[in-house]
N, CA, C and O atoms as a Tripos MOL2 file, in Angstrom:
@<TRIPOS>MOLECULE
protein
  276   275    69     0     0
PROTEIN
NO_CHARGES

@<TRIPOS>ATOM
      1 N         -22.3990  -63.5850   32.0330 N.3       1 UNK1
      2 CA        -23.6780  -63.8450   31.4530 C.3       1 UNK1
      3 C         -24.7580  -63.2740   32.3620 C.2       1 UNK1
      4 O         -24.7420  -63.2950   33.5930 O.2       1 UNK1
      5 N         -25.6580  -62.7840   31.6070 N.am      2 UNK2
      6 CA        -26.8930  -62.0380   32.1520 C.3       2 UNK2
      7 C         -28.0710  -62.4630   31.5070 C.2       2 UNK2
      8 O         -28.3000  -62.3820   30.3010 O.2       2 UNK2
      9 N         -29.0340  -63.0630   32.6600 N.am      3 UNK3
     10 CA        -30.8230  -63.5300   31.8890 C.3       3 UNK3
     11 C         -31.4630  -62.7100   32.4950 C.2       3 UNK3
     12 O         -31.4010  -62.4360   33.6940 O.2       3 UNK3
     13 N         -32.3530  -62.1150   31.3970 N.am      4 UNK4
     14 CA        -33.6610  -61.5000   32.3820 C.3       4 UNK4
     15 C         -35.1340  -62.0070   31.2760 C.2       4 UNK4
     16 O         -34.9760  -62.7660   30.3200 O.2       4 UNK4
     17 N         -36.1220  -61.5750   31.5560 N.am      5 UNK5
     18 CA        -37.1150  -61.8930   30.9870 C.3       5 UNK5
     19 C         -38.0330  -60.7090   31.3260 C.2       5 UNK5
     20 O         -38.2110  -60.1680   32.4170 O.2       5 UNK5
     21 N         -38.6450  -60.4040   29.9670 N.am      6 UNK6
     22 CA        -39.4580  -59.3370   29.9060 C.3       6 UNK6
     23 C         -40.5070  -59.6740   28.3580 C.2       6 UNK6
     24 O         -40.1090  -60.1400   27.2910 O.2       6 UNK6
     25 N         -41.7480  -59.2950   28.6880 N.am      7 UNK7
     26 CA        -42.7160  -59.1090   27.9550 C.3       7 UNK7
     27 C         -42.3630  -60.6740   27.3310 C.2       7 UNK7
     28 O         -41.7600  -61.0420   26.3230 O.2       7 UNK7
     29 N         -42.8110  -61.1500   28.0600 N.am      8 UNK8
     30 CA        -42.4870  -62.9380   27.3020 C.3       8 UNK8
     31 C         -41.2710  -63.2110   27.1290 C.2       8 UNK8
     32 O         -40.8890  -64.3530   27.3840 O.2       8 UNK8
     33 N         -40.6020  -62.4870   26.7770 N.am      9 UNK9
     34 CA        -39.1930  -63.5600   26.1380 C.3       9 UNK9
     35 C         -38.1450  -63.2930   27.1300 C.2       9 UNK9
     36 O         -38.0830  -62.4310   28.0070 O.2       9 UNK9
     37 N         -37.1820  -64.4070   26.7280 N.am     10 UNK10
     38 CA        -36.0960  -64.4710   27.6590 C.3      10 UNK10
     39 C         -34.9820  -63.8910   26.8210 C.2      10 UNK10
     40 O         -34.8180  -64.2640   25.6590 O.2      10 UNK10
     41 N         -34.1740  -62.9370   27.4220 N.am     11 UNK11
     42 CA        -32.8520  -62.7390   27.0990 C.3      11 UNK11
     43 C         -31.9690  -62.7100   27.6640 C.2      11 UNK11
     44 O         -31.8950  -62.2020   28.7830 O.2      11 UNK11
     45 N         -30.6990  -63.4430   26.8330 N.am     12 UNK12
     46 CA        -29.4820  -63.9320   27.7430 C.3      12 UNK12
     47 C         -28.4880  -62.4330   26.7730 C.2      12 UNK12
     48 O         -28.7620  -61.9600   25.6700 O.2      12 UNK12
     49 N         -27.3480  -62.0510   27.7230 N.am     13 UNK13
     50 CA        -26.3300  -61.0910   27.7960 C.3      13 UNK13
     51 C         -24.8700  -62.0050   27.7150 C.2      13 UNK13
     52 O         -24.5880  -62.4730   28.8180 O.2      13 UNK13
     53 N         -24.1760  -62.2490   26.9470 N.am     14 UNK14
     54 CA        -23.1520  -62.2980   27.0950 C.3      14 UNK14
     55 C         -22.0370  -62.5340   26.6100 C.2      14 UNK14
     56 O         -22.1340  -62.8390   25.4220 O.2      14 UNK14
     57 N         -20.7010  -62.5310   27.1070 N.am     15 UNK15
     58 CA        -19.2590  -62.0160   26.5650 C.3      15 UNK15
     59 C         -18.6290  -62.8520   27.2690 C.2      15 UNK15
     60 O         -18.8640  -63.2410   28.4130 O.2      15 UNK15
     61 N         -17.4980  -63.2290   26.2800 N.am     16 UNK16
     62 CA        -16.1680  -63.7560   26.5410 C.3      16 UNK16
     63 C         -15.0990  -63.2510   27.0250 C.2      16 UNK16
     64 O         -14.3390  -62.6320   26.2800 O.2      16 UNK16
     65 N         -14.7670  -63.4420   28.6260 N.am     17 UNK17
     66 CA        -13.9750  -62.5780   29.1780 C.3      17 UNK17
     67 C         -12.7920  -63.1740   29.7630 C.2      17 UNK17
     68 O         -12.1150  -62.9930   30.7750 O.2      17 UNK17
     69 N         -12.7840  -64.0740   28.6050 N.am     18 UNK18
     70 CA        -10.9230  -64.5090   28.6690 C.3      18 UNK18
     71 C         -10.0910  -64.1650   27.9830 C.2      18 UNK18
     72 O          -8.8870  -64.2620   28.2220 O.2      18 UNK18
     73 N         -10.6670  -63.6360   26.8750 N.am     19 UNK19
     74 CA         -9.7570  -62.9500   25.7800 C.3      19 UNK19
     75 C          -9.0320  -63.6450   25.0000 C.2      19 UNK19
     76 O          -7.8950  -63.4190   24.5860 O.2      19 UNK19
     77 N          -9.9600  -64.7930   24.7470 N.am     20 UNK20
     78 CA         -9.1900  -66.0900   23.6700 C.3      20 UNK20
     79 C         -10.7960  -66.6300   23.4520 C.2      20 UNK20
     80 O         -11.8180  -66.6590   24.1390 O.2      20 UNK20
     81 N         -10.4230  -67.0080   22.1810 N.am     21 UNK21
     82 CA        -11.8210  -67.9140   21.3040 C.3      21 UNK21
     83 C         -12.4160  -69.1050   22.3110 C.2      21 UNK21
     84 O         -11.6430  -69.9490   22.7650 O.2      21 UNK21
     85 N         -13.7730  -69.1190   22.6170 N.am     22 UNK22
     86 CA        -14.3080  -70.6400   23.5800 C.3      22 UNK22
     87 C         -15.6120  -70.9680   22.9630 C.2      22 UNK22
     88 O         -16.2460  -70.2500   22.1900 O.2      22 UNK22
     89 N         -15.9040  -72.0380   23.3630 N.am     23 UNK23
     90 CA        -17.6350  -72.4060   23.0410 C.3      23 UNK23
     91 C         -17.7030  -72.8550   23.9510 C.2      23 UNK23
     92 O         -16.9450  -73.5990   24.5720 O.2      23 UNK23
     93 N         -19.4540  -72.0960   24.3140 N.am     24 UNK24
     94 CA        -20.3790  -71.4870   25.3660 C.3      24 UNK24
     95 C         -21.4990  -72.6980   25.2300 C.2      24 UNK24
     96 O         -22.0770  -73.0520   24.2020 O.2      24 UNK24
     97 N         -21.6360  -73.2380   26.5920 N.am     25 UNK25
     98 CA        -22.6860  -74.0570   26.7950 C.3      25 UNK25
     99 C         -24.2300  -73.1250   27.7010 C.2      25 UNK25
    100 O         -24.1630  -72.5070   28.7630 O.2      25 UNK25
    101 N         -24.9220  -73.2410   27.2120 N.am     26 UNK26
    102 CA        -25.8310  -72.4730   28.0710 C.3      26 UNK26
    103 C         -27.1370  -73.1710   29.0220 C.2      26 UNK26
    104 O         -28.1940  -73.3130   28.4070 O.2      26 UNK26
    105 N         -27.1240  -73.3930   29.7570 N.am     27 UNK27
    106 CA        -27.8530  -74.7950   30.0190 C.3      27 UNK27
    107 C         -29.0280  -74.3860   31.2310 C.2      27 UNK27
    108 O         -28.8670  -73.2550   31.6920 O.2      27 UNK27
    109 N         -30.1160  -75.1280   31.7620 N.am     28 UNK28
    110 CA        -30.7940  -74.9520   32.3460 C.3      28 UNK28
    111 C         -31.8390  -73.9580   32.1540 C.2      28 UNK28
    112 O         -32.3100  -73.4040   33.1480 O.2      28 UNK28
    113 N         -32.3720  -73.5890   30.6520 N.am     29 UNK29
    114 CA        -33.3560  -73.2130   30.3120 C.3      29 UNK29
    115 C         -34.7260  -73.9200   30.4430 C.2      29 UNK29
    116 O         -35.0110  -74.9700   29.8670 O.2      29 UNK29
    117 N         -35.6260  -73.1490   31.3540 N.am     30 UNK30
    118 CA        -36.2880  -74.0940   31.4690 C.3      30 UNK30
    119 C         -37.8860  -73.6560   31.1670 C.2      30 UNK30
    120 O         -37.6520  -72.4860   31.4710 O.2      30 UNK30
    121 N         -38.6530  -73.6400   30.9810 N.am     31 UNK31
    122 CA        -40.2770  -73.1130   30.8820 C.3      31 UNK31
    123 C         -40.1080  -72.5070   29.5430 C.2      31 UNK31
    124 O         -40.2720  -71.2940   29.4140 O.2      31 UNK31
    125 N         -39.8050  -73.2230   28.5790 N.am     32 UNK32
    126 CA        -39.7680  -72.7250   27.1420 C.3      32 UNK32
    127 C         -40.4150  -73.5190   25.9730 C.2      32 UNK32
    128 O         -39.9770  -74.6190   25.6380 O.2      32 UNK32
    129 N         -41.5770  -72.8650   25.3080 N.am     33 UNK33
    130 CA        -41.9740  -74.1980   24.2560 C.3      33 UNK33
    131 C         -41.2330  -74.5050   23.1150 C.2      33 UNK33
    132 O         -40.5080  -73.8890   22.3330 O.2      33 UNK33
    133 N         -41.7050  -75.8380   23.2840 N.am     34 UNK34
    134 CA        -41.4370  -76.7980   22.2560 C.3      34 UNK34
    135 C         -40.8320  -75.9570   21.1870 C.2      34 UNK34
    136 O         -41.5630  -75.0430   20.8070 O.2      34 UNK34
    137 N         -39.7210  -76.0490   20.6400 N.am     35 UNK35
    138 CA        -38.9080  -75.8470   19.3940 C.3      35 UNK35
    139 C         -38.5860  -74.6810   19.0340 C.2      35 UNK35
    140 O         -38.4100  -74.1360   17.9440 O.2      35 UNK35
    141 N         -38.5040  -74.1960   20.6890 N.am     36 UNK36
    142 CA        -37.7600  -72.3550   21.1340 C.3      36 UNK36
    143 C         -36.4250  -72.7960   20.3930 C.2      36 UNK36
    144 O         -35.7340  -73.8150   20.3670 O.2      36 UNK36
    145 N         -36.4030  -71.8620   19.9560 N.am     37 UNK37
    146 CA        -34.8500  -71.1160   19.5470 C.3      37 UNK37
    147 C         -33.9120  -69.8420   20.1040 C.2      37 UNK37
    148 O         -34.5650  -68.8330   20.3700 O.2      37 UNK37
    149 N         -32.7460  -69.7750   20.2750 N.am     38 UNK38
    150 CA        -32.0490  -68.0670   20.3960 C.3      38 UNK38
    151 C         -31.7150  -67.8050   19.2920 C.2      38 UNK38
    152 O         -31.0280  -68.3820   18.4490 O.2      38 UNK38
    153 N         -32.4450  -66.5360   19.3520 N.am     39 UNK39
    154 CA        -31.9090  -65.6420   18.1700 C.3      39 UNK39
    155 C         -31.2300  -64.7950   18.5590 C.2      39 UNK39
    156 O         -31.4250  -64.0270   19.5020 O.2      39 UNK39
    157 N         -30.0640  -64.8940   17.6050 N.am     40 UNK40
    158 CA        -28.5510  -63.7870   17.9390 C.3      40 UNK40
    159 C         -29.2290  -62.6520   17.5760 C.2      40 UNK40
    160 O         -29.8510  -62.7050   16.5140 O.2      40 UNK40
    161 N         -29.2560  -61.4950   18.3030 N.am     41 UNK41
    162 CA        -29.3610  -60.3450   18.1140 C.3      41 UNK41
    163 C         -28.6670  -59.8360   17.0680 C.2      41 UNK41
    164 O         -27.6220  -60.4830   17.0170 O.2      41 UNK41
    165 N         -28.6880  -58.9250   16.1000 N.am     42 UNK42
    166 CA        -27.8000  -58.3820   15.4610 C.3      42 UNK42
    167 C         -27.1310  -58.8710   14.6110 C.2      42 UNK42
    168 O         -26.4170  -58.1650   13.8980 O.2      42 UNK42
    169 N         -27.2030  -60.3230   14.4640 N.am     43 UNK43
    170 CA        -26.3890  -61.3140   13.9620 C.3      43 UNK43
    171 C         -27.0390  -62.1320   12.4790 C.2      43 UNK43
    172 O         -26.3240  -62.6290   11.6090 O.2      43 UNK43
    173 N         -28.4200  -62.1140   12.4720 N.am     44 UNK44
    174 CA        -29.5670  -63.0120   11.4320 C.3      44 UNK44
    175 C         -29.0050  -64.3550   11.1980 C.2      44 UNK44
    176 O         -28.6700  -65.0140   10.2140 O.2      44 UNK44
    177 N         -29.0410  -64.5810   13.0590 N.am     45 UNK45
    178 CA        -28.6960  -66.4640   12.6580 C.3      45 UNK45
    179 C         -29.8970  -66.5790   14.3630 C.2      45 UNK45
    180 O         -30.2120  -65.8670   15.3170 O.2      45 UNK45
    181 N         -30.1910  -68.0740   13.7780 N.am     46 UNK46
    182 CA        -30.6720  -68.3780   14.7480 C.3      46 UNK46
    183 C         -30.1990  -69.7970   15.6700 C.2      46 UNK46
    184 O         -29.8970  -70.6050   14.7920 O.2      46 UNK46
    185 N         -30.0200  -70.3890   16.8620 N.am     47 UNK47
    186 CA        -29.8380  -71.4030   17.2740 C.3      47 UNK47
    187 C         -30.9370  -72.4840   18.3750 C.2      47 UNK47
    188 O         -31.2090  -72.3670   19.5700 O.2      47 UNK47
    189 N         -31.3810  -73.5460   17.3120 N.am     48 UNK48
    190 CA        -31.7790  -74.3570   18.1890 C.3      48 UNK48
    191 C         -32.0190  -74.3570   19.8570 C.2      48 UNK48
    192 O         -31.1360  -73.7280   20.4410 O.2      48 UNK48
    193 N         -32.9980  -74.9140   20.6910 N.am     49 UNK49
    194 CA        -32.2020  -75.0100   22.1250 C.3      49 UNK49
    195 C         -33.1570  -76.4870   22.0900 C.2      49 UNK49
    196 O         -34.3490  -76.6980   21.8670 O.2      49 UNK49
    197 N         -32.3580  -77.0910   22.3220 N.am     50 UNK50
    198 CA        -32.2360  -79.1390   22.8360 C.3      50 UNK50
    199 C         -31.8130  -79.3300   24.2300 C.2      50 UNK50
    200 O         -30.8300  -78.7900   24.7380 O.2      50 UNK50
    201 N         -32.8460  -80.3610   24.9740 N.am     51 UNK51
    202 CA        -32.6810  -80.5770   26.2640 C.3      51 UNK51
    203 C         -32.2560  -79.1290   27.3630 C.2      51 UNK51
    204 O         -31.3230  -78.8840   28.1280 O.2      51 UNK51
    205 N         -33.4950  -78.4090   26.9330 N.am     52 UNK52
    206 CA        -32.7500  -77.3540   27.8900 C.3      52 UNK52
    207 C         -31.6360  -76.4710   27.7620 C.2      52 UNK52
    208 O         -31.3700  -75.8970   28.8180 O.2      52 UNK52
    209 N         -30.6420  -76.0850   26.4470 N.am     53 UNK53
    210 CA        -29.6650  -75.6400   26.2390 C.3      53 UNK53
    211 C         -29.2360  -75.3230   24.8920 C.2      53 UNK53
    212 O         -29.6640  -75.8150   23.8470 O.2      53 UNK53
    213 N         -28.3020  -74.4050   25.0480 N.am     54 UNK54
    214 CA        -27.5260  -74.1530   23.4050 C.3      54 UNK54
    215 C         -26.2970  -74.0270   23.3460 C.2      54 UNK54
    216 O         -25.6800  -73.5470   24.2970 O.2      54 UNK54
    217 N         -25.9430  -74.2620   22.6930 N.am     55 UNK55
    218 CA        -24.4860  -73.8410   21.9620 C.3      55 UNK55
    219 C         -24.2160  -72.6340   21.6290 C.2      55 UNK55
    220 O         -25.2040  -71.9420   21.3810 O.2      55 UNK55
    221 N         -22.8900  -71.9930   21.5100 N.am     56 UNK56
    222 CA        -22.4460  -70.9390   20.6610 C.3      56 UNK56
    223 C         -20.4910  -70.3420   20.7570 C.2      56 UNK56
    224 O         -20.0080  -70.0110   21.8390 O.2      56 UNK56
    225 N         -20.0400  -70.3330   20.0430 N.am     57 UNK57
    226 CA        -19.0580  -69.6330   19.8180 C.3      57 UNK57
    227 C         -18.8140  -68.2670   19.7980 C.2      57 UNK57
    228 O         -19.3590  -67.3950   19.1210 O.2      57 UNK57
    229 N         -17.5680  -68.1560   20.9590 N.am     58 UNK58
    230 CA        -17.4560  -66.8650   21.2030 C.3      58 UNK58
    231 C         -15.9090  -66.5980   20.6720 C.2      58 UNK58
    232 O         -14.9670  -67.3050   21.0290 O.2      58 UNK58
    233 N         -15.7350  -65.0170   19.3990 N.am     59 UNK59
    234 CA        -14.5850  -64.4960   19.4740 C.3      59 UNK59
    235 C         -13.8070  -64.2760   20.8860 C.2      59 UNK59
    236 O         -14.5250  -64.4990   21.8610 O.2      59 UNK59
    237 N         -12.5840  -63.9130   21.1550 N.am     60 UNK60
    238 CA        -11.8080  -63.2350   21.7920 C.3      60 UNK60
    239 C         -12.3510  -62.4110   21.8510 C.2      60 UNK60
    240 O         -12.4240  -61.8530   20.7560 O.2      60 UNK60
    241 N         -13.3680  -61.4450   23.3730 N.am     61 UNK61
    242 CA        -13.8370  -60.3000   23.7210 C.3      61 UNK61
    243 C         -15.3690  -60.5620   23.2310 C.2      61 UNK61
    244 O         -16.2090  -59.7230   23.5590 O.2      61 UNK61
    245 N         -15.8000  -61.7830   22.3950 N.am     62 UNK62
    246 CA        -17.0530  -61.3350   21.7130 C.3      62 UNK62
    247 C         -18.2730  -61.3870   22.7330 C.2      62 UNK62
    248 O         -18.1960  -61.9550   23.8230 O.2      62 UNK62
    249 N         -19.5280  -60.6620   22.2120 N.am     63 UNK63
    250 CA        -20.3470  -60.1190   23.0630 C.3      63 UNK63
    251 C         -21.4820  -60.9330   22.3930 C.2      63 UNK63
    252 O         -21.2160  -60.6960   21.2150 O.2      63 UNK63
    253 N         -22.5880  -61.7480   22.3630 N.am     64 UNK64
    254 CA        -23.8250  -62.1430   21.9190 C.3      64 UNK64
    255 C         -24.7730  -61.9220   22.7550 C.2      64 UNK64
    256 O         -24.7290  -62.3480   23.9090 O.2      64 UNK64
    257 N         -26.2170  -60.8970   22.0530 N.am     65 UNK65
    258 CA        -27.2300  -61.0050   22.7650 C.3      65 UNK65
    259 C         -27.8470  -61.9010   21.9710 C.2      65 UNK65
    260 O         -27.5060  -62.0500   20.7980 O.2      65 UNK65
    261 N         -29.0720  -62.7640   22.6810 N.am     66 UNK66
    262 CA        -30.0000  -63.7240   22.3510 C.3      66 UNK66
    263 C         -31.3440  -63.2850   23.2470 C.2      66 UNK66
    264 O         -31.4360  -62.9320   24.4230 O.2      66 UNK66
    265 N         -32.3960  -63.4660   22.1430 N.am     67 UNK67
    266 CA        -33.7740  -63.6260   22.6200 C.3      67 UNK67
    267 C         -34.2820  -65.0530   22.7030 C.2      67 UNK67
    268 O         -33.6760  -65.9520   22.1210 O.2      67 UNK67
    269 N         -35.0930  -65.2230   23.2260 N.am     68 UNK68
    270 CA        -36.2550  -66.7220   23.3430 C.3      68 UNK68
    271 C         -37.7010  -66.0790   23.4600 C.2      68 UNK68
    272 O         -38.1670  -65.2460   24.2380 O.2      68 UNK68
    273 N         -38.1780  -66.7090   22.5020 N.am     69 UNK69
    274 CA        -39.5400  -66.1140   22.8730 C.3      69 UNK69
    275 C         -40.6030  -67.6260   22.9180 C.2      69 UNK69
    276 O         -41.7990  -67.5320   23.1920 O.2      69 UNK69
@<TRIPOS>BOND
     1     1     2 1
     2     2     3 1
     3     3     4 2
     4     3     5 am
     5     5     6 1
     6     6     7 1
     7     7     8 2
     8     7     9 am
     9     9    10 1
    10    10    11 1
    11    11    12 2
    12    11    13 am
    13    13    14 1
    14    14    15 1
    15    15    16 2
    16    15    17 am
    17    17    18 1
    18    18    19 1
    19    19    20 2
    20    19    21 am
    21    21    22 1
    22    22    23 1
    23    23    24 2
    24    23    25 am
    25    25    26 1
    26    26    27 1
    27    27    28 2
    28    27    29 am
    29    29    30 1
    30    30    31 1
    31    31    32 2
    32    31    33 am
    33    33    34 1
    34    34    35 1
    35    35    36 2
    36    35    37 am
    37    37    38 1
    38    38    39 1
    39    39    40 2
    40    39    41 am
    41    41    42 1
    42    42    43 1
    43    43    44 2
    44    43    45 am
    45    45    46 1
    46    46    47 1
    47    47    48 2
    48    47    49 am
    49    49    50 1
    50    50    51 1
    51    51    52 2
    52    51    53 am
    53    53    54 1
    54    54    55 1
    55    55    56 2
    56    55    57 am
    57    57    58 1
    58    58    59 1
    59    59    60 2
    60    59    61 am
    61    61    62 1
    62    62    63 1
    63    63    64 2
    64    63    65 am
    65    65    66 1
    66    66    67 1
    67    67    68 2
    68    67    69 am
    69    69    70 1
    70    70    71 1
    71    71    72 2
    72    71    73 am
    73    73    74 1
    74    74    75 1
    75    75    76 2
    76    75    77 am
    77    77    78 1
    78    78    79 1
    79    79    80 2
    80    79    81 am
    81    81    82 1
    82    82    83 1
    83    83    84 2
    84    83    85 am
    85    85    86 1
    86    86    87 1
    87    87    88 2
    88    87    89 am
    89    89    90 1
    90    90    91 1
    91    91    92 2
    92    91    93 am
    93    93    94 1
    94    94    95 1
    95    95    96 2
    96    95    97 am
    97    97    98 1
    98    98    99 1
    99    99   100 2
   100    99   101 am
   101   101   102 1
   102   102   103 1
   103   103   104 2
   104   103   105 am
   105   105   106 1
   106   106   107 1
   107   107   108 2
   108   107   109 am
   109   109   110 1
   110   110   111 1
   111   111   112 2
   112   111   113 am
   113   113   114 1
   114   114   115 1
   115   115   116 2
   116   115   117 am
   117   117   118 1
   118   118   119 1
   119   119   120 2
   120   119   121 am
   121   121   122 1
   122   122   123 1
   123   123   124 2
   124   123   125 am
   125   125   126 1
   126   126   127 1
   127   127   128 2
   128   127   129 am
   129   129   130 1
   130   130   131 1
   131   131   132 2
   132   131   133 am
   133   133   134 1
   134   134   135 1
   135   135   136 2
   136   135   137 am
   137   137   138 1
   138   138   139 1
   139   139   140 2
   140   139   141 am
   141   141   142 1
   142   142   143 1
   143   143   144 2
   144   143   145 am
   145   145   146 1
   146   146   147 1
   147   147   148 2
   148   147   149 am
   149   149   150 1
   150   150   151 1
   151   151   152 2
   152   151   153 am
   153   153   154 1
   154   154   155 1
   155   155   156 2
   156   155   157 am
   157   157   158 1
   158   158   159 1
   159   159   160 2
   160   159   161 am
   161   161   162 1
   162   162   163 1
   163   163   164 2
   164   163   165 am
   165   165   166 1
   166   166   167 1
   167   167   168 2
   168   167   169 am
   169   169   170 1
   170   170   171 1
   171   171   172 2
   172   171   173 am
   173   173   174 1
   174   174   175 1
   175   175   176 2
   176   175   177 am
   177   177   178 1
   178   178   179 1
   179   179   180 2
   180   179   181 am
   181   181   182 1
   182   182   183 1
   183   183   184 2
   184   183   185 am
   185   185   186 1
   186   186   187 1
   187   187   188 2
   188   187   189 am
   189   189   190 1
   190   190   191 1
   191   191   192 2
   192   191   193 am
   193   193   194 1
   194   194   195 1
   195   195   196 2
   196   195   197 am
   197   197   198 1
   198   198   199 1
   199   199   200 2
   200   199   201 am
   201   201   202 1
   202   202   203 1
   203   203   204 2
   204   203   205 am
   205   205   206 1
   206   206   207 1
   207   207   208 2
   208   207   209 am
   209   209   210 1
   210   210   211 1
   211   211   212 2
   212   211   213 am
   213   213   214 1
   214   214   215 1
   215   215   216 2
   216   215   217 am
   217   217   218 1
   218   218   219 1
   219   219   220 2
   220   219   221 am
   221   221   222 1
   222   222   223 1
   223   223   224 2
   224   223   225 am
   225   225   226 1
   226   226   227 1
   227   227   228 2
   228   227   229 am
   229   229   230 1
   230   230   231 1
   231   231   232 2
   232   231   233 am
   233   233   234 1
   234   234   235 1
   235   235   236 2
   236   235   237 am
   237   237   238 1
   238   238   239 1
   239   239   240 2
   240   239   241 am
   241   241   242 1
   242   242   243 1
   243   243   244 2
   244   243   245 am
   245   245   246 1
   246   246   247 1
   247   247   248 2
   248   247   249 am
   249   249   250 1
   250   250   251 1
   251   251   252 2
   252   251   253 am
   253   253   254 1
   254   254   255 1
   255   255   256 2
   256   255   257 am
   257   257   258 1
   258   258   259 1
   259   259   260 2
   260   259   261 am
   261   261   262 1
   262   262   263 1
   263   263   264 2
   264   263   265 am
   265   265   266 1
   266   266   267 1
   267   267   268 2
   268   267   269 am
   269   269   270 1
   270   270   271 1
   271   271   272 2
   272   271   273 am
   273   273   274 1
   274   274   275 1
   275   275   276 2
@<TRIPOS>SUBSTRUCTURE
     1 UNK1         2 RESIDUE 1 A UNK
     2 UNK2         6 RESIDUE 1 A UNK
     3 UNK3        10 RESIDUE 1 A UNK
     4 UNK4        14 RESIDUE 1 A UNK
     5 UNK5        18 RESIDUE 1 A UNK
     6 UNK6        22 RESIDUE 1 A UNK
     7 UNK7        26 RESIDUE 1 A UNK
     8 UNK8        30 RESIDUE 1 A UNK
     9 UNK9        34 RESIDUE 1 A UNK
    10 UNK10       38 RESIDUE 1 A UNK
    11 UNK11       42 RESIDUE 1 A UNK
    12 UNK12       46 RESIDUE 1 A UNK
    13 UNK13       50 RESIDUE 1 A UNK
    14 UNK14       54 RESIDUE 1 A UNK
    15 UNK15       58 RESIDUE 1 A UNK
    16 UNK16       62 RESIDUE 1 A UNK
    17 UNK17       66 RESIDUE 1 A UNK
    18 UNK18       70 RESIDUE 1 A UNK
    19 UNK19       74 RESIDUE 1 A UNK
    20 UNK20       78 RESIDUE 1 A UNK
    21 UNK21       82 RESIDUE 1 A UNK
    22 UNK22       86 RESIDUE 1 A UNK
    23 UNK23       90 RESIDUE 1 A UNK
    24 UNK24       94 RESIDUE 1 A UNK
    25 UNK25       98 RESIDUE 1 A UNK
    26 UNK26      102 RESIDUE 1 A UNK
    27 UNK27      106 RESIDUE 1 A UNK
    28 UNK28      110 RESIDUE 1 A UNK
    29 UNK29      114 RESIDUE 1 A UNK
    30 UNK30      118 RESIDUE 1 A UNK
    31 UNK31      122 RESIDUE 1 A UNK
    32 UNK32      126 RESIDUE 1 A UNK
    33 UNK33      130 RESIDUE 1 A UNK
    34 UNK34      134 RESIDUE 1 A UNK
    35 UNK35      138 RESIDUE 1 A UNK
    36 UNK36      142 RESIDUE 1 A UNK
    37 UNK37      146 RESIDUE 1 A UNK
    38 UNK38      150 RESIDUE 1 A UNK
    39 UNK39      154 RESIDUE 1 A UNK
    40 UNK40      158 RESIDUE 1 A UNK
    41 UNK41      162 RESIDUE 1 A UNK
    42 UNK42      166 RESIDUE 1 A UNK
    43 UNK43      170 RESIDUE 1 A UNK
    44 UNK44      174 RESIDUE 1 A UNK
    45 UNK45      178 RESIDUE 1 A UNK
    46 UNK46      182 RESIDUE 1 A UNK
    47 UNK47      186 RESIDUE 1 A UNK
    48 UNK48      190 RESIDUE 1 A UNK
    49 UNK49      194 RESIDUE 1 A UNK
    50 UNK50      198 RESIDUE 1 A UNK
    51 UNK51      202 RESIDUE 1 A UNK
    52 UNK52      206 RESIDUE 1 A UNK
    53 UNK53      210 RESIDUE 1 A UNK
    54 UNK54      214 RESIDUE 1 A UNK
    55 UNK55      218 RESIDUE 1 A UNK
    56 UNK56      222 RESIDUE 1 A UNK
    57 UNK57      226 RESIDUE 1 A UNK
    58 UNK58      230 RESIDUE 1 A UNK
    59 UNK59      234 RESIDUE 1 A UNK
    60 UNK60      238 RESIDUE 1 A UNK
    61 UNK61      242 RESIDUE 1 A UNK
    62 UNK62      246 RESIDUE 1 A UNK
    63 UNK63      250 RESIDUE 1 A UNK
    64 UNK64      254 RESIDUE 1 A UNK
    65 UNK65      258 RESIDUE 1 A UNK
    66 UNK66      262 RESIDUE 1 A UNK
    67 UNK67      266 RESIDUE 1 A UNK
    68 UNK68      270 RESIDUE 1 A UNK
    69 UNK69      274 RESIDUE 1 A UNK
């Protein structure tokens, strides 16, 4: 996993590199307003972030970028 932040928003980088299906906790987001979401890149879904964090499911090998703005 990779965060960087540019022109306001935050984006997280990352892939499942066990090579079997997992769900991804992402946690310690922090300086984000009220009722930020990640949006899957590429994907036209978006996910919540509660207490600082999100959820997500990763294929075997799968890759998700996410923005926060």
């Amino acid at each position: 996993m990779l965060l960087k932040r540019q022109g306001g928003a935050t984006y997280i980088f990352a892939v499942d590199m066990r090579g079997t299906a997992t769900h991804a906790t992402f946690g310690g987001l922090t300086n984000l307003p009220p009722g930020a979401q990640a949006v899957v890149i590429g994907e036209s879904r978006q996910i919540p972030i509660s207490g600082a964090a999100f959820e997500d499911d990763f294929a075997a090998w799968g890759v998700h970028l996410y923005r926060i703005q």
